[in-house]
C-alpha positions as CSV (number, residue, x, y, z in Angstrom):
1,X,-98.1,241.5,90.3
2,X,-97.1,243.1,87.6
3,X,-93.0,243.0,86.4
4,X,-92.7,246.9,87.2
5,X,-93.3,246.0,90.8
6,X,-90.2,244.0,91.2
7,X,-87.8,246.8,91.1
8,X,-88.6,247.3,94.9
9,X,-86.8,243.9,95.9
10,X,-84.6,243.4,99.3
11,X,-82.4,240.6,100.2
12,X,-82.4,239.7,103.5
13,X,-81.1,236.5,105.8
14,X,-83.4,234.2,107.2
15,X,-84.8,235.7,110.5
16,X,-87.2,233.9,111.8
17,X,-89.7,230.0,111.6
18,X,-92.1,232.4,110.0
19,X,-89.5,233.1,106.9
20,X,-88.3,229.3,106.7
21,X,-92.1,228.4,107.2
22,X,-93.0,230.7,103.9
23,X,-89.9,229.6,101.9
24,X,-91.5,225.6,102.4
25,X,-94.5,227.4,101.3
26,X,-93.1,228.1,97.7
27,X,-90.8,225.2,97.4
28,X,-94.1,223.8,97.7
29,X,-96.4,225.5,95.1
30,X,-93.5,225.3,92.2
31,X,-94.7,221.6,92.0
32,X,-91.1,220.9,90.6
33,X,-89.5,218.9,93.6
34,X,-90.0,215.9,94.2
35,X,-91.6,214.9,97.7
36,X,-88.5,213.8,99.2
37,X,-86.7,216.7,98.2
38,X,-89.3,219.2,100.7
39,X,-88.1,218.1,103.7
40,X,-84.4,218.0,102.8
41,X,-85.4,222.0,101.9
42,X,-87.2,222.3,105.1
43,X,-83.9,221.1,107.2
44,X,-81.3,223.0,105.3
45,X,-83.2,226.1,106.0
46,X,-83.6,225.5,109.2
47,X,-80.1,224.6,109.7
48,X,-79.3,228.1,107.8
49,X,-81.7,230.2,110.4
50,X,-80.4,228.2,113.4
51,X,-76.4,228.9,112.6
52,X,-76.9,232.1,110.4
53,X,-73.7,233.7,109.3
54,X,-71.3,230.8,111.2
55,X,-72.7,228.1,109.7
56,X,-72.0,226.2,106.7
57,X,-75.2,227.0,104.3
58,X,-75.8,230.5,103.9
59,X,-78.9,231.5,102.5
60,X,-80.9,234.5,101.8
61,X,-84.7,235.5,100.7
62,X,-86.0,238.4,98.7
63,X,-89.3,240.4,99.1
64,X,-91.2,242.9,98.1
65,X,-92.7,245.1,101.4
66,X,-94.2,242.1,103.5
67,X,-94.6,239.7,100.9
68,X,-91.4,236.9,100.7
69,X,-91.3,236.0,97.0
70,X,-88.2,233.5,96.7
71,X,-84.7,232.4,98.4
72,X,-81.3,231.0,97.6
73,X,-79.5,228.9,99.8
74,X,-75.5,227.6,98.7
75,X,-72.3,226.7,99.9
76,X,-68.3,227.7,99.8
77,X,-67.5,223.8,98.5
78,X,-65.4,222.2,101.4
79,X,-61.9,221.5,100.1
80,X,-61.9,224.3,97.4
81,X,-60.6,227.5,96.8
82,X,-62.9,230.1,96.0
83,X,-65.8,227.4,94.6
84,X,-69.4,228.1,95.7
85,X,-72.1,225.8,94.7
86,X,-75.8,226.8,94.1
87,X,-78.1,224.0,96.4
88,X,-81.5,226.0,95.9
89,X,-83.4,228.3,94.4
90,X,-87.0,228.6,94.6
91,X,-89.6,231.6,93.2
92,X,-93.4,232.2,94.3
93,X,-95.0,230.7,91.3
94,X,-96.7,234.0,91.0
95,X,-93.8,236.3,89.8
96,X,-92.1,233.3,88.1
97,X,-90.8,234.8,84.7
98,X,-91.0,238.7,86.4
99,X,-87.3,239.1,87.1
100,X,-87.3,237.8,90.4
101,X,-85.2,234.5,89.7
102,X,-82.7,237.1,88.0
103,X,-82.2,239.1,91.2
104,X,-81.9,236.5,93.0
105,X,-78.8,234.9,91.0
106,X,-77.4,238.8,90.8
107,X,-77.4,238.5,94.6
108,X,-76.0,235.3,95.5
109,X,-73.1,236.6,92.6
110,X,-72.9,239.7,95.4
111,X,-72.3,237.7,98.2
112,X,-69.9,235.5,96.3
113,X,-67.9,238.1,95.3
114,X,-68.1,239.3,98.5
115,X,-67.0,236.3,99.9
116,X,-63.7,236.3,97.5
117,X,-65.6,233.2,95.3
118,X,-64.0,232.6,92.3
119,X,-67.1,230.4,90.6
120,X,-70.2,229.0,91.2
121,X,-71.5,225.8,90.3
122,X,-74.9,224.7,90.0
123,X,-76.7,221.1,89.4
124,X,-79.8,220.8,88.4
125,X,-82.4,218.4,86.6
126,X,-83.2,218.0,83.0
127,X,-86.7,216.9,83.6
128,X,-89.1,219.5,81.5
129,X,-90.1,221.3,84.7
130,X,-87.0,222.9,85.0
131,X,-86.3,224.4,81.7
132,X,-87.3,227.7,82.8
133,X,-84.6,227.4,85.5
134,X,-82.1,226.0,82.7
135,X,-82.9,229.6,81.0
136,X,-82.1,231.5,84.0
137,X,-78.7,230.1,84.4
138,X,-78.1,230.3,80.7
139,X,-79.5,234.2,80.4
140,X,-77.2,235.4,83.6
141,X,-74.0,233.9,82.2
142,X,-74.0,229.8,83.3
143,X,-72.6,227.5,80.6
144,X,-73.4,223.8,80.7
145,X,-70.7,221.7,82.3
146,X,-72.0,217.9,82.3
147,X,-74.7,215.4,83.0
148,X,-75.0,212.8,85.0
149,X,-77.1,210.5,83.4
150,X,-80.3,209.1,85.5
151,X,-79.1,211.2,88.5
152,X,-82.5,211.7,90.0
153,X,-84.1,209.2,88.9
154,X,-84.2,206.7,85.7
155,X,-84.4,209.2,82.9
156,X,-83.8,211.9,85.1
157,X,-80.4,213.2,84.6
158,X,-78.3,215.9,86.4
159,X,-77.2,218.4,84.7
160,X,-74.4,221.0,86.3
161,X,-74.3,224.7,85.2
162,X,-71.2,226.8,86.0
163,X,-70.0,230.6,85.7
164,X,-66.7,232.3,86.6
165,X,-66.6,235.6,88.6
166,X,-65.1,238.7,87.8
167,X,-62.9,239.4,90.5
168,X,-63.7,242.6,92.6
């Protein structure tokens, strides 16, 4: 795939096992979660196909014709006003760096604005494997709001991104 192919992208809810079954897929092949984390993956998507627009995760996938090349999947915080909170996002390993992480957070901004959201919040590990994602949030406007040392893990901190909204 080449990065001039991705301007051809649609979002899209979660429609079907097939989708859920092809987002597990790529959570799997980034080889950045930890094994414990797929499943937890694998049950909040299912939860977000099986309740769709009522329920409490609302999540989305993008594509390119047939192929499904990534998802996010957040909440409205319970208790807040207008706060939205990032849980995943996952991109085929195969466009990684092509735009499609972009898109993705330029959509979930969308639907937050759509949704009268005020900011979003995001956490997210330090451990090396997810600089690239630390770049994303940086590059589409996401300032560094604390850590949490040895979150994940021992050595294995949590770091939490946020960003404002322009009101629409």
């Amino acid at each position: 795939m080449s990065a001039a192919t991705m301007d051809n992208l649609v979002f899209r809810g979660l429609e079907s096992l097939a989708d859920v079954a092809r987002l597990e897929e790529i959570i799997c092949h980034t080889g950045v979660f930890y094994p414990e984390e797929i499943p937890v993956a694998r049950e909040l998507l299912d939860d977000c196909l099986a309740q769709a627009a009522s329920g409490y995760y609302r999540g989305f996938l993008t594509q390119r014709g047939d192929e499904i090349l990534g998802y996010a999947l957040y909440v409205e915080a319970a208790g807040t006003l207008g706060t939205f909170e990032l849980y995943w996002l996952a991109v085929d390993p195969v466009c990684q760096g092509m735009g499609v992480g972009r898109q993705l957070m330029e959509e979930l901004e969308r639907q937050v604005n759509a949704a009268q959201g005020l900011r979003i919040y995001i956490s997210t590990s330090a451990r090396p494997e997810y600089e690239p994602a630390r770049r994303l949030y940086t590059a589409c406007g996401y300032e560094l709001a604390g850590c949490l040392p040895n979150y994940f893990r021992q050595g294995d901190d949590l770091l939490y991104f946020y960003k404002s909204l322009v009101v629409l």
